[in-house]
N, CA, C and O atoms as a GROMACS GRO file, in nm:
protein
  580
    1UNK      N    1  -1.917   0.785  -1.325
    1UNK     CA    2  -1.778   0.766  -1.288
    1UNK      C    3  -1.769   0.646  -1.194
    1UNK      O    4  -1.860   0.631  -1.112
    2UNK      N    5  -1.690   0.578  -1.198
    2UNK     CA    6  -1.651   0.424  -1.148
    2UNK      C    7  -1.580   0.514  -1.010
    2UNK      O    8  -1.529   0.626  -1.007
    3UNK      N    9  -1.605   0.391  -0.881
    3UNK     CA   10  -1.538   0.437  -0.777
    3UNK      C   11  -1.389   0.440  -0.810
    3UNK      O   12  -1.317   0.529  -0.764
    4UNK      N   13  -1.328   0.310  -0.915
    4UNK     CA   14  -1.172   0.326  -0.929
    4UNK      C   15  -1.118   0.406  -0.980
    4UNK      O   16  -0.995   0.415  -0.978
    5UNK      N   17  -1.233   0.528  -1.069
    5UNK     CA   18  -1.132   0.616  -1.100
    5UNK      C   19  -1.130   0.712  -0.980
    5UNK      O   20  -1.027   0.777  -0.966
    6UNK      N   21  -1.206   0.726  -0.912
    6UNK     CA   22  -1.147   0.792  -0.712
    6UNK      C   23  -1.056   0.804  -0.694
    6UNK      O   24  -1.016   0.912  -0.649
    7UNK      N   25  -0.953   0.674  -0.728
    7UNK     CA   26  -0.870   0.693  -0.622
    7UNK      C   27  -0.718   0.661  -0.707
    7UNK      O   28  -0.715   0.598  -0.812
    8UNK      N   29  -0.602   0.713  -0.643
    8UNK     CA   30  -0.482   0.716  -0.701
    8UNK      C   31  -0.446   0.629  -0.610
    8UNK      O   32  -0.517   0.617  -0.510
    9UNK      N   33  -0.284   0.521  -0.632
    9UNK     CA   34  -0.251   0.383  -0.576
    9UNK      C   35  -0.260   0.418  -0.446
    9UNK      O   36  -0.250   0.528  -0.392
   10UNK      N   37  -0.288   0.275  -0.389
   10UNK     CA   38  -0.312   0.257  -0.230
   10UNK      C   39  -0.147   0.292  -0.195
   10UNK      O   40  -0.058   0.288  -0.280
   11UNK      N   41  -0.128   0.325  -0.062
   11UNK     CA   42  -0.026   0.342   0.000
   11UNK      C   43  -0.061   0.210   0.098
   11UNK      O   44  -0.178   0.175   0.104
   12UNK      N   45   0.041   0.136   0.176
   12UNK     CA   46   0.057   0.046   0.289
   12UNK      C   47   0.148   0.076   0.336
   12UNK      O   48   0.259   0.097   0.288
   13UNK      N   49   0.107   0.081   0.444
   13UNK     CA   50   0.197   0.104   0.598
   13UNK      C   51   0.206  -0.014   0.682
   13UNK      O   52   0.137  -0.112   0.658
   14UNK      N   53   0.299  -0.010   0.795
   14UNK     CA   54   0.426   0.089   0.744
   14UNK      C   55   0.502   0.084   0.667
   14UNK      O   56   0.541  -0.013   0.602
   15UNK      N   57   0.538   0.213   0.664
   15UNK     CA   58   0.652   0.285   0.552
   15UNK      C   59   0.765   0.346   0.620
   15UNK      O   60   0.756   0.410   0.725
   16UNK      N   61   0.865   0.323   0.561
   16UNK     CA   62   1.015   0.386   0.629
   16UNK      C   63   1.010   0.493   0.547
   16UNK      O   64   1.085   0.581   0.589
   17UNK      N   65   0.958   0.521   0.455
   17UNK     CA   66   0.999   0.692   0.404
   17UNK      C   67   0.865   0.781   0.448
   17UNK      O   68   0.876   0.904   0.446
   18UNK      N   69   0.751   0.727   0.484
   18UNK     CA   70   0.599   0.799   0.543
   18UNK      C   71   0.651   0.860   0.659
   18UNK      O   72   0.628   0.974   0.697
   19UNK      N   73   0.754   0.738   0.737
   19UNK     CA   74   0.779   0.765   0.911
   19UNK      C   75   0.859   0.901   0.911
   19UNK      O   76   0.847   0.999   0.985
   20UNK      N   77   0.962   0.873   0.785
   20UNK     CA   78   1.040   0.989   0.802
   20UNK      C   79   0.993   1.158   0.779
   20UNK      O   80   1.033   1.254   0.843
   21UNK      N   81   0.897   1.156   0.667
   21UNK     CA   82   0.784   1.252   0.627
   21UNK      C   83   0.719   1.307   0.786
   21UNK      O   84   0.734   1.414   0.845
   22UNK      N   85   0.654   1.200   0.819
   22UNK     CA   86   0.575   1.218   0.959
   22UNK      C   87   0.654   1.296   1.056
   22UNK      O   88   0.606   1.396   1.111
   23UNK      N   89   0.769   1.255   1.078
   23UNK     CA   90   0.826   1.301   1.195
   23UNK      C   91   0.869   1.455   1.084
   23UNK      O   92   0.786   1.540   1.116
   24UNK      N   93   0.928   1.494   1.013
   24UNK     CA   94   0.939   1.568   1.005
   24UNK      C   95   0.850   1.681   0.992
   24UNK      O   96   0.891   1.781   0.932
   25UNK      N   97   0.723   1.680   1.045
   25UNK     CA   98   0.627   1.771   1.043
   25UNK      C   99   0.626   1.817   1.214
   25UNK      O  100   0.596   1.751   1.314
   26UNK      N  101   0.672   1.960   1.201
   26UNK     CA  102   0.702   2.028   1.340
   26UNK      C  103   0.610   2.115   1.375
   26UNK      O  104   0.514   2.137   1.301
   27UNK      N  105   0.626   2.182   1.501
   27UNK     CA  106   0.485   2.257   1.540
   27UNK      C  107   0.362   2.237   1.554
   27UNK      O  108   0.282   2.318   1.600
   28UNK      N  109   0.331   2.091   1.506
   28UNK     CA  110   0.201   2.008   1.550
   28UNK      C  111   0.176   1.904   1.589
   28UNK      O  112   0.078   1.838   1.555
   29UNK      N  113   0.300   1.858   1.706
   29UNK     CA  114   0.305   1.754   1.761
   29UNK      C  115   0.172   1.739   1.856
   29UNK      O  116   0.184   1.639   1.926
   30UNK      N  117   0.091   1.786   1.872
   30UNK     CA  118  -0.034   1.811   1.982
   30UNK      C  119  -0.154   1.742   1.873
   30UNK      O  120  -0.254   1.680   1.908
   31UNK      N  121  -0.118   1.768   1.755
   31UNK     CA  122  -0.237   1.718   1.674
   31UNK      C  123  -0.254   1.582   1.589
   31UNK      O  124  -0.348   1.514   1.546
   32UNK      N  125  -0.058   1.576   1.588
   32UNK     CA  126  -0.010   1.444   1.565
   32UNK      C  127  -0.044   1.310   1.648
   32UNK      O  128  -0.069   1.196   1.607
   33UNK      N  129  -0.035   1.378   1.820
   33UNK     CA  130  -0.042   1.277   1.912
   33UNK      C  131  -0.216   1.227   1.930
   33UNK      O  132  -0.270   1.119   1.952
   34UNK      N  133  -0.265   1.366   1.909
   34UNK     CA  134  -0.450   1.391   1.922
   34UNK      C  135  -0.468   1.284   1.788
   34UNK      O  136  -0.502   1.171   1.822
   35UNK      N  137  -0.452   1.303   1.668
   35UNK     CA  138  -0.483   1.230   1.595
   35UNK      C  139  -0.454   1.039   1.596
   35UNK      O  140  -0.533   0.952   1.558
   36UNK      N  141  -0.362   1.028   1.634
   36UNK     CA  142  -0.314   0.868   1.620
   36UNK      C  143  -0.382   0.852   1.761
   36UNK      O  144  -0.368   0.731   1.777
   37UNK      N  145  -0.424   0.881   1.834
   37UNK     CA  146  -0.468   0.811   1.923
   37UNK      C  147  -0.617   0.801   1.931
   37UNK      O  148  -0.682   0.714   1.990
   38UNK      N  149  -0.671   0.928   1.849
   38UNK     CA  150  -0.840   0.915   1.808
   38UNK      C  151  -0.827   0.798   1.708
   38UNK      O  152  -0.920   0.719   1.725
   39UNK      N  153  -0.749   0.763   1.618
   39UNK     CA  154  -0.734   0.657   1.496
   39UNK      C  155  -0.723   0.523   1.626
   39UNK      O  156  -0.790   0.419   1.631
   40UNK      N  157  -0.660   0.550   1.680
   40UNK     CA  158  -0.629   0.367   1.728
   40UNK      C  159  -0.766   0.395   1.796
   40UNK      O  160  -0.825   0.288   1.781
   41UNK      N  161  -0.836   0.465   1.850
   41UNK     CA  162  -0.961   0.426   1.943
   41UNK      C  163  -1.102   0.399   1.852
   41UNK      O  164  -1.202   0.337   1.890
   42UNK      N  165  -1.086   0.447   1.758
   42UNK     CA  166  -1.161   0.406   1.637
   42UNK      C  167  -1.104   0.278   1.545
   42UNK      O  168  -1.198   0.202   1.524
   43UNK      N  169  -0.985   0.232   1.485
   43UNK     CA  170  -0.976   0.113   1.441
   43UNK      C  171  -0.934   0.030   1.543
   43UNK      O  172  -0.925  -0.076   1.481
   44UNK      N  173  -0.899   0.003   1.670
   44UNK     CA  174  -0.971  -0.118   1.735
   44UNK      C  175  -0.978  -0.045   1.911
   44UNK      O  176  -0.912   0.020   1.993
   45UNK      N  177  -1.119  -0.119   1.887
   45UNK     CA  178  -1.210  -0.100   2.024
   45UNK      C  179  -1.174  -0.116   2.160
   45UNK      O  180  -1.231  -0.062   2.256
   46UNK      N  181  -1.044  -0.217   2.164
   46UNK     CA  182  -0.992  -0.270   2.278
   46UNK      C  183  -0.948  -0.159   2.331
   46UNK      O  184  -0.976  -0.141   2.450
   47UNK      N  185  -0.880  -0.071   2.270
   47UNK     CA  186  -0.805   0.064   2.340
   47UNK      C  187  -0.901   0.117   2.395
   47UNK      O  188  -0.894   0.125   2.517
   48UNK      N  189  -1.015   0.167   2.332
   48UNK     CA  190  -1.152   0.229   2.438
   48UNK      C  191  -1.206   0.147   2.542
   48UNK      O  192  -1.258   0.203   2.639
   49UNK      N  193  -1.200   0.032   2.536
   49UNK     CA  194  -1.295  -0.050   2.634
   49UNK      C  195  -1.121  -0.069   2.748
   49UNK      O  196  -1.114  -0.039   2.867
   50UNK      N  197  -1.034  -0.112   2.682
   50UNK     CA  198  -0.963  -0.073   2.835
   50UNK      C  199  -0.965   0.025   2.931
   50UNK      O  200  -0.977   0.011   3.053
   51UNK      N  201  -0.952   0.143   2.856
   51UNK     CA  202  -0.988   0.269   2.915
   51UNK      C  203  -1.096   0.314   3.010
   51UNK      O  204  -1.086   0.388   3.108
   52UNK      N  205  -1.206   0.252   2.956
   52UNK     CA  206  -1.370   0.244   3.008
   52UNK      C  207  -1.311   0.192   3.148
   52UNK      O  208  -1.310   0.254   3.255
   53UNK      N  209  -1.258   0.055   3.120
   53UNK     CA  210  -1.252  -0.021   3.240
   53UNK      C  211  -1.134   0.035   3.336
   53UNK      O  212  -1.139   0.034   3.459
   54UNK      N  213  -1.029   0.081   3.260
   54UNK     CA  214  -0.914   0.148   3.343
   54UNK      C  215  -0.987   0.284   3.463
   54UNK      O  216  -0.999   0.289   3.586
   55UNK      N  217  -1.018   0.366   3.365
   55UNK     CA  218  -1.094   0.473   3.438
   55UNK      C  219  -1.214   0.444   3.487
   55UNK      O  220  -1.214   0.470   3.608
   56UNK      N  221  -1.291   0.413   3.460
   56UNK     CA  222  -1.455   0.411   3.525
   56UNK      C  223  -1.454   0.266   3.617
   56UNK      O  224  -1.518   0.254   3.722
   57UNK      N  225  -1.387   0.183   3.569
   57UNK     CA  226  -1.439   0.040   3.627
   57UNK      C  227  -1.522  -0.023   3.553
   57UNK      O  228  -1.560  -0.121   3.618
   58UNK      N  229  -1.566  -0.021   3.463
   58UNK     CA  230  -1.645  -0.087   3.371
   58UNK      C  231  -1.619   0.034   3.235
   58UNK      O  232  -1.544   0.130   3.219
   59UNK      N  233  -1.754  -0.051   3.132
   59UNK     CA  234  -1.767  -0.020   3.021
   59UNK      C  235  -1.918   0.050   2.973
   59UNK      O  236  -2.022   0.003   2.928
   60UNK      N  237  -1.863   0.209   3.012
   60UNK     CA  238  -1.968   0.337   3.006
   60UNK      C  239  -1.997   0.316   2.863
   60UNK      O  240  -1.923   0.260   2.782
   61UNK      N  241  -2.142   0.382   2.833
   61UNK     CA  242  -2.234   0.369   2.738
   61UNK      C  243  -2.144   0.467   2.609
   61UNK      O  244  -2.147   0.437   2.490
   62UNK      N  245  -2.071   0.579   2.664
   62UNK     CA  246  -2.042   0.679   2.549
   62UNK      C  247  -1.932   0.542   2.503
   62UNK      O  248  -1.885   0.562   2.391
   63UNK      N  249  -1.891   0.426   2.561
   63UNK     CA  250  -1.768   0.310   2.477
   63UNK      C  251  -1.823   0.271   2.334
   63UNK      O  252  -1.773   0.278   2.222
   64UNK      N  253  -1.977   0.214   2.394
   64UNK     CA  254  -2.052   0.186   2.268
   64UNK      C  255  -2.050   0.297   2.170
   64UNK      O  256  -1.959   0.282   2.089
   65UNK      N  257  -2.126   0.412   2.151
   65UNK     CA  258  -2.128   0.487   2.096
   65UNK      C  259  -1.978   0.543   2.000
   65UNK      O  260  -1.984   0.616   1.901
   66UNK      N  261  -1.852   0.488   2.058
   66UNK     CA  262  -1.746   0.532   1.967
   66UNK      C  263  -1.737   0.378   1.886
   66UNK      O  264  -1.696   0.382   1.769
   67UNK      N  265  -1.774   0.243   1.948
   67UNK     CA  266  -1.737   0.184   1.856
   67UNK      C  267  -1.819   0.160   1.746
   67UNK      O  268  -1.773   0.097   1.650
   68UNK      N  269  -1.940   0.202   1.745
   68UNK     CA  270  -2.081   0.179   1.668
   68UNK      C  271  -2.041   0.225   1.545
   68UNK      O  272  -2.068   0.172   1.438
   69UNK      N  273  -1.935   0.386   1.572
   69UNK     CA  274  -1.913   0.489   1.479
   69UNK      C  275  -1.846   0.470   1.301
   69UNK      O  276  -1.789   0.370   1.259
   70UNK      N  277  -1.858   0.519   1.271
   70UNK     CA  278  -1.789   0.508   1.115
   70UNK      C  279  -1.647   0.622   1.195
   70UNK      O  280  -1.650   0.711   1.280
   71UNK      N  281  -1.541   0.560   1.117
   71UNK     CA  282  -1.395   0.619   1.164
   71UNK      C  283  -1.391   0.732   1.059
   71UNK      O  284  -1.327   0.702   0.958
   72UNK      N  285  -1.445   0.859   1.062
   72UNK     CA  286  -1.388   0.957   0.992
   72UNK      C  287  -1.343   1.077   1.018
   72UNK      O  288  -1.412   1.148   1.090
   73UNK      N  289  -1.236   1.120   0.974
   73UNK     CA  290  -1.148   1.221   0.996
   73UNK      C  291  -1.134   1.312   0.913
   73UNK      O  292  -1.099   1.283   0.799
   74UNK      N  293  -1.162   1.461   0.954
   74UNK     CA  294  -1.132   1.556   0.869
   74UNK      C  295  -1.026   1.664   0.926
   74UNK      O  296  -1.038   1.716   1.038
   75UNK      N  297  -0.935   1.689   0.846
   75UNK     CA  298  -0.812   1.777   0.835
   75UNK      C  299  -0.852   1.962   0.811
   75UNK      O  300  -0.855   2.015   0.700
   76UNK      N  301  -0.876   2.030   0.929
   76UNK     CA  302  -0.891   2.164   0.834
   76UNK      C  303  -0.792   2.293   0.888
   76UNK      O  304  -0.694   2.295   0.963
   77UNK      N  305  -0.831   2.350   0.849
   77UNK     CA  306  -0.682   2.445   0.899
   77UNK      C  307  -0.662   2.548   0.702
   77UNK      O  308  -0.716   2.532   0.592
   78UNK      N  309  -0.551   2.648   0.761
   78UNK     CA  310  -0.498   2.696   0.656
   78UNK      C  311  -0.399   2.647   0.566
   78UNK      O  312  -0.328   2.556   0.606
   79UNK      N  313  -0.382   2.701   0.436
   79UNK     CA  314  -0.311   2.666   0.309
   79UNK      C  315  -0.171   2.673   0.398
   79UNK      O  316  -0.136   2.767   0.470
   80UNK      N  317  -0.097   2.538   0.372
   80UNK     CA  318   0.061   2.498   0.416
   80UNK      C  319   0.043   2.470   0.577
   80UNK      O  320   0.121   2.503   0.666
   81UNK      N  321  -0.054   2.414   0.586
   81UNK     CA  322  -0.020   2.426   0.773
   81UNK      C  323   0.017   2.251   0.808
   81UNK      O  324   0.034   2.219   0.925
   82UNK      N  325   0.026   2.152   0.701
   82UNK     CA  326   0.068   2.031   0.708
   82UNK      C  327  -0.032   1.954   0.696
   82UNK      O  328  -0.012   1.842   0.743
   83UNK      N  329  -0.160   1.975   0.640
   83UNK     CA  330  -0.275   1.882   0.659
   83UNK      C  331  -0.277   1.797   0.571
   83UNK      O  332  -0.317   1.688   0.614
   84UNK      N  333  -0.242   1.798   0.433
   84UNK     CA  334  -0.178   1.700   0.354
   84UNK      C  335  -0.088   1.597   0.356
   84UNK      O  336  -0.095   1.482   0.314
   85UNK      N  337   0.012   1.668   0.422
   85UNK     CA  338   0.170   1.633   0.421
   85UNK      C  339   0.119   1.496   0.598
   85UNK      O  340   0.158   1.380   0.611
   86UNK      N  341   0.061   1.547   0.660
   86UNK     CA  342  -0.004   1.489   0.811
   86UNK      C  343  -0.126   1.366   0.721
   86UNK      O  344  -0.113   1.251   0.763
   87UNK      N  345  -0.203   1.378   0.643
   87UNK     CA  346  -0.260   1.276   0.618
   87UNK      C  347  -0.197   1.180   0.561
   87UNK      O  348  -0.176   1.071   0.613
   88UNK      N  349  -0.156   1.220   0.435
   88UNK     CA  350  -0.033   1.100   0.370
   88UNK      C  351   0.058   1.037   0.432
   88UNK      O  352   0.130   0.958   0.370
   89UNK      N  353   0.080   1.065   0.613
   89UNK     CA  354   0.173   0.961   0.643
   89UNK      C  355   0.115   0.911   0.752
   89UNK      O  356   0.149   0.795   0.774
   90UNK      N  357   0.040   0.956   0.830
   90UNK     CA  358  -0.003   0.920   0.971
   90UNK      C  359  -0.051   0.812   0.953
   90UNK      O  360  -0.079   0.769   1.065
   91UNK      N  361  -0.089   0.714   0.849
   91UNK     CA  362  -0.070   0.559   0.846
   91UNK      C  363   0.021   0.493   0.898
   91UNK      O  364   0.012   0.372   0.921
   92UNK      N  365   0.138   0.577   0.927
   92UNK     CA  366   0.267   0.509   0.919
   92UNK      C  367   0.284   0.506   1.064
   92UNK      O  368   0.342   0.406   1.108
   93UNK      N  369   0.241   0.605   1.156
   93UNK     CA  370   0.230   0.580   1.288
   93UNK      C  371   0.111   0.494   1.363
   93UNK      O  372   0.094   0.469   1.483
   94UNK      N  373   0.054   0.468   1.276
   94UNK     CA  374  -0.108   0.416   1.307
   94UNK      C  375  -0.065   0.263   1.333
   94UNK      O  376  -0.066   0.202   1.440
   95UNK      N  377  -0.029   0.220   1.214
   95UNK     CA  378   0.007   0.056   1.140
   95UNK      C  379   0.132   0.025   1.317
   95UNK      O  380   0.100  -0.049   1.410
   96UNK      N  381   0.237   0.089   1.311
   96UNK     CA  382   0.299   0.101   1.376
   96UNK      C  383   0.259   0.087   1.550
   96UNK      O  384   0.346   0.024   1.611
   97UNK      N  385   0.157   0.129   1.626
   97UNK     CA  386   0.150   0.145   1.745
   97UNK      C  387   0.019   0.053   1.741
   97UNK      O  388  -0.009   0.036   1.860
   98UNK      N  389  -0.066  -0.007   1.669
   98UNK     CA  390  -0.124  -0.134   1.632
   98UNK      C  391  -0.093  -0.259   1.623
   98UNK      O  392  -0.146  -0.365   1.655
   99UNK      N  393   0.044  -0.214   1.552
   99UNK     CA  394   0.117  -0.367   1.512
   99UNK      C  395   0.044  -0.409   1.384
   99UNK      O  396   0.086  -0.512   1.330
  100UNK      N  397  -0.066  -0.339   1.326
  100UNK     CA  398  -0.088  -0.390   1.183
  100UNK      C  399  -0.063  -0.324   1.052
  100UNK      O  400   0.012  -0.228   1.033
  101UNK      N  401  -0.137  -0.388   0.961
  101UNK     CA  402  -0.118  -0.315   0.824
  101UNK      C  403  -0.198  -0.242   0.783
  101UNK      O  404  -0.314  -0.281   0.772
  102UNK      N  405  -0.160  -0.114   0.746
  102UNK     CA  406  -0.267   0.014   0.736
  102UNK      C  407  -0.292   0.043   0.546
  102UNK      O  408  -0.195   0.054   0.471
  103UNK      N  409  -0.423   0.050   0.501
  103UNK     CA  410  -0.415   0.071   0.369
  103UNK      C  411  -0.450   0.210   0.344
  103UNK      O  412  -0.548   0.240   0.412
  104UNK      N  413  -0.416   0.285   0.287
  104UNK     CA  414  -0.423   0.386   0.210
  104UNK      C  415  -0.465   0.428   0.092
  104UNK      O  416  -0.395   0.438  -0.009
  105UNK      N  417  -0.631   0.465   0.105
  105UNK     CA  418  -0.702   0.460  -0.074
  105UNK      C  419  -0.668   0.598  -0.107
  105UNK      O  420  -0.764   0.655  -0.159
  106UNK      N  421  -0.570   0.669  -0.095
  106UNK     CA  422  -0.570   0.840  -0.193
  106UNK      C  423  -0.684   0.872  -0.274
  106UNK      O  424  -0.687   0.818  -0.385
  107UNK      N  425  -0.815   0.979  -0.230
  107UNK     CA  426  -0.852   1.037  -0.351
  107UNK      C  427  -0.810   1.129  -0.399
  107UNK      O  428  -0.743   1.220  -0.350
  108UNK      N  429  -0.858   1.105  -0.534
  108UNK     CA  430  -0.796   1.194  -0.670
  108UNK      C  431  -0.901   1.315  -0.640
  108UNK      O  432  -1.012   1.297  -0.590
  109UNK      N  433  -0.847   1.442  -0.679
  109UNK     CA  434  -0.924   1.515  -0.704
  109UNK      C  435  -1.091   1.507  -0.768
  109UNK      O  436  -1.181   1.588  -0.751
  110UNK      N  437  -1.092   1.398  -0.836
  110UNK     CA  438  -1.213   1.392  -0.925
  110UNK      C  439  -1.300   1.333  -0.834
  110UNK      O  440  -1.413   1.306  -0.873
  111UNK      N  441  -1.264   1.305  -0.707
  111UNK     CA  442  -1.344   1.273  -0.646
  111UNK      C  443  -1.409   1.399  -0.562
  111UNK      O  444  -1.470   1.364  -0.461
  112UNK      N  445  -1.406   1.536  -0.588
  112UNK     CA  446  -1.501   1.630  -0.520
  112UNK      C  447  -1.647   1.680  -0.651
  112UNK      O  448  -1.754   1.742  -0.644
  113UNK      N  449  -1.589   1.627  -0.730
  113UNK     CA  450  -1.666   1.647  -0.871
  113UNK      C  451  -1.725   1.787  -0.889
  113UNK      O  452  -1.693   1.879  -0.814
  114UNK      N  453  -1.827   1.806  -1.008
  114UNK     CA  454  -1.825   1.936  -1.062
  114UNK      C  455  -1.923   2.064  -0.979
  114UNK      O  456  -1.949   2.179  -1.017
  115UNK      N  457  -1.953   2.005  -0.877
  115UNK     CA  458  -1.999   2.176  -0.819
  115UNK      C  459  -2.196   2.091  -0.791
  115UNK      O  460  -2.272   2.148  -0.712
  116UNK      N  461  -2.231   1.995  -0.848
  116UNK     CA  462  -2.353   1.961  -0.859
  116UNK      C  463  -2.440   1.922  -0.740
  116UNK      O  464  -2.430   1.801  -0.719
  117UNK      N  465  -2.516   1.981  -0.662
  117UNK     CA  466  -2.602   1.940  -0.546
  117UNK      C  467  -2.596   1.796  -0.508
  117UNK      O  468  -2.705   1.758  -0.553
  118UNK      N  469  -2.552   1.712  -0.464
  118UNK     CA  470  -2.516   1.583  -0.417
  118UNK      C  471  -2.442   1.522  -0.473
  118UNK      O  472  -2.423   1.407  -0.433
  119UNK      N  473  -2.382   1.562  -0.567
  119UNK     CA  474  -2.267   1.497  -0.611
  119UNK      C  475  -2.158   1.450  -0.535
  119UNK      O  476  -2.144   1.328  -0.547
  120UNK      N  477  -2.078   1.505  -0.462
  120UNK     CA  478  -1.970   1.497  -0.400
  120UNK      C  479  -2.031   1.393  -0.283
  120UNK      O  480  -1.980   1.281  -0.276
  121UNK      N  481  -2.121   1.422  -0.206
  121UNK     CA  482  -2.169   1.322  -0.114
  121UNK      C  483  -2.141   1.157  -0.205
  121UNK      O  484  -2.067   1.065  -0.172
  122UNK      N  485  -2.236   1.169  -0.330
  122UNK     CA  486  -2.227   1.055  -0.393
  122UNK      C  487  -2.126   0.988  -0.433
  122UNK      O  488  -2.131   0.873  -0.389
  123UNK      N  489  -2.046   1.006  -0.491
  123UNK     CA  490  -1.894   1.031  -0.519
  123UNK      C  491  -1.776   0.977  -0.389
  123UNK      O  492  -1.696   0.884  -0.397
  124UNK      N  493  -1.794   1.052  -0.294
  124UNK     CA  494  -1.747   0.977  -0.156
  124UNK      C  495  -1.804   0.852  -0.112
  124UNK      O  496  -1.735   0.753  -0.085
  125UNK      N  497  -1.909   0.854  -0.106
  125UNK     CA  498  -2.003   0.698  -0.094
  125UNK      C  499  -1.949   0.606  -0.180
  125UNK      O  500  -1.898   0.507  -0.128
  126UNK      N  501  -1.949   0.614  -0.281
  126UNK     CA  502  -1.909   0.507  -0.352
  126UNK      C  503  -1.730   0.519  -0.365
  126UNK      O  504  -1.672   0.416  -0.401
  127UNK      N  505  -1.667   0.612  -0.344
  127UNK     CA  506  -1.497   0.619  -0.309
  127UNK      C  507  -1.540   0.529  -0.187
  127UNK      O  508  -1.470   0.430  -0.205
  128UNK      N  509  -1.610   0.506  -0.079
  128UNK     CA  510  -1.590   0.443   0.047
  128UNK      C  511  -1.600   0.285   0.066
  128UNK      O  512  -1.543   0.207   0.143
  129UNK      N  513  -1.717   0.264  -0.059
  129UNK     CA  514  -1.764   0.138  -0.053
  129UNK      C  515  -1.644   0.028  -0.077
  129UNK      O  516  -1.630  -0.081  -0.022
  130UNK      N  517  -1.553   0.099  -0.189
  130UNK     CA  518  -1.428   0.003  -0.242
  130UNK      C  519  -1.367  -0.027  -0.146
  130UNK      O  520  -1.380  -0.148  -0.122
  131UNK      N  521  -1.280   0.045  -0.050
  131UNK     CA  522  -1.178   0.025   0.080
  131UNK      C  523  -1.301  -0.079   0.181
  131UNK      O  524  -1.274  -0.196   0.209
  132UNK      N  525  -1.388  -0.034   0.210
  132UNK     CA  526  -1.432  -0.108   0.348
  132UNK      C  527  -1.601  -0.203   0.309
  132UNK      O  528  -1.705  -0.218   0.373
  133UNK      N  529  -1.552  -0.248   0.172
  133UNK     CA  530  -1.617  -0.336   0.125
  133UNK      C  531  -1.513  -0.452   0.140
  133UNK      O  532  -1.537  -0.551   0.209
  134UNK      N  533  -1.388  -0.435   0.066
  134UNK     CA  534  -1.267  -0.524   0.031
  134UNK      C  535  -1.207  -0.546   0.140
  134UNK      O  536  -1.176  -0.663   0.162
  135UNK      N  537  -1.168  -0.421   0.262
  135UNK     CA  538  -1.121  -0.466   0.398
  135UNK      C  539  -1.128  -0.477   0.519
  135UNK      O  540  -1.072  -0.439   0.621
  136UNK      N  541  -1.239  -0.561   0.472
  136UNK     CA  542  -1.338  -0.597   0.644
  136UNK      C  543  -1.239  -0.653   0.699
  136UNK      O  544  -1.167  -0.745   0.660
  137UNK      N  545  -1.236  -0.563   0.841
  137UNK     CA  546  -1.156  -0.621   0.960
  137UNK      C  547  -0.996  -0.574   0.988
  137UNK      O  548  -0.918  -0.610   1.077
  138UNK      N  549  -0.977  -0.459   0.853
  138UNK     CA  550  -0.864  -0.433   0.857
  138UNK      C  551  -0.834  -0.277   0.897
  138UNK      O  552  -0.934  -0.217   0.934
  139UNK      N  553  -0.748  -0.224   0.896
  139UNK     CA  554  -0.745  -0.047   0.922
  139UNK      C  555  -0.731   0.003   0.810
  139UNK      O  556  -0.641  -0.044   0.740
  140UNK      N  557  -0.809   0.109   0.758
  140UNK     CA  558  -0.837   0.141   0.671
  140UNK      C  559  -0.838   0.302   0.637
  140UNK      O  560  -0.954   0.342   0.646
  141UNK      N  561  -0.747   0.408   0.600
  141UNK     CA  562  -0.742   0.506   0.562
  141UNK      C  563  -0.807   0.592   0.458
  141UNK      O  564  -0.870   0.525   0.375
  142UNK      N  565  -0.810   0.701   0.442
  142UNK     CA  566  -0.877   0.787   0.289
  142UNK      C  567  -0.779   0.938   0.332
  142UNK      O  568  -0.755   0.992   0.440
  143UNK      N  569  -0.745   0.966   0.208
  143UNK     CA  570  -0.709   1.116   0.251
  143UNK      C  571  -0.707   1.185   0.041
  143UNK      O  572  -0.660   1.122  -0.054
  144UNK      N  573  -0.759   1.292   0.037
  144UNK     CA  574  -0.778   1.392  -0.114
  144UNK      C  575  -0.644   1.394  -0.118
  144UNK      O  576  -0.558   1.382  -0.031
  145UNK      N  577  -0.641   1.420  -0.276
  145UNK     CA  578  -0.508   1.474  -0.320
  145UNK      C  579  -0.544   1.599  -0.450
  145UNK      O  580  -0.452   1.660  -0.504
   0.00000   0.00000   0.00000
């Protein structure tokens, strides 16, 4: 299987109908705010290293260690609790409090594949390579569908 069949069309942010989606997700404003601000400290570094320097006075070793990191995020929780509906737009607050342009690779279902001992690892690897092969330097999203 080709990484392009992974993935269903990119989304770009921002979006005026994502923002409106976004905000309308209630009762998890704590995870909304937790999330976009773990995203901006992972797609650019400056927000952590101010911080380092705001709070500590310099730039503590755990700074390195978040920017070294691969940016990944996982959504878990129960059936209807917004973890879908919260991935598909929180680009839109991301792009937004950055000031840049956020891409959005959607995987397709076929990207958890058939049940086979490393499959799915494999399968994600190569769903990953396409986005942050093509957009070095840019912010870069993934969320299942």
């Amino acid at each position: 299987m080709s990484a392009d069949g992974l993935f269903a069309d990119p989304q770009q942010f921002p979006d005026e109908g994502a923002r409106e989606r976004y905000e309308q997700l209630v009762g998890i404003d704590a995870i909304k705010l937790q999330l976009v601000g773990e995203a901006q400290a992972l797609l650019d570094p400056s927000v952590v290293e101010r911080w380092s320097k705001r709070a500590h006075g310099a730039l503590i070793p755990a700074v390195r260690d978040v920017m070294d990191r691969t940016a990944l995020v996982i959504l878990a929780g129960d059936v209807g609790t917004g973890k879908t509906e919260l991935a598909e737009t929180v680009g839109d607050p991301i792009a937004r409090s950055l000031k840049t342009k956020v891409t959005m690779f959607p995987l397709n279902l076929s990207a958890r594949g058939h049940g086979a001992v490393g499959e799915m690892t494999t399968l994600l690897t190569r769903a990953f390579e396409r986005p942050y092969g093509s957009m070095r330097g840019q912010a870069v999203a993934g969320t299942a569908h």
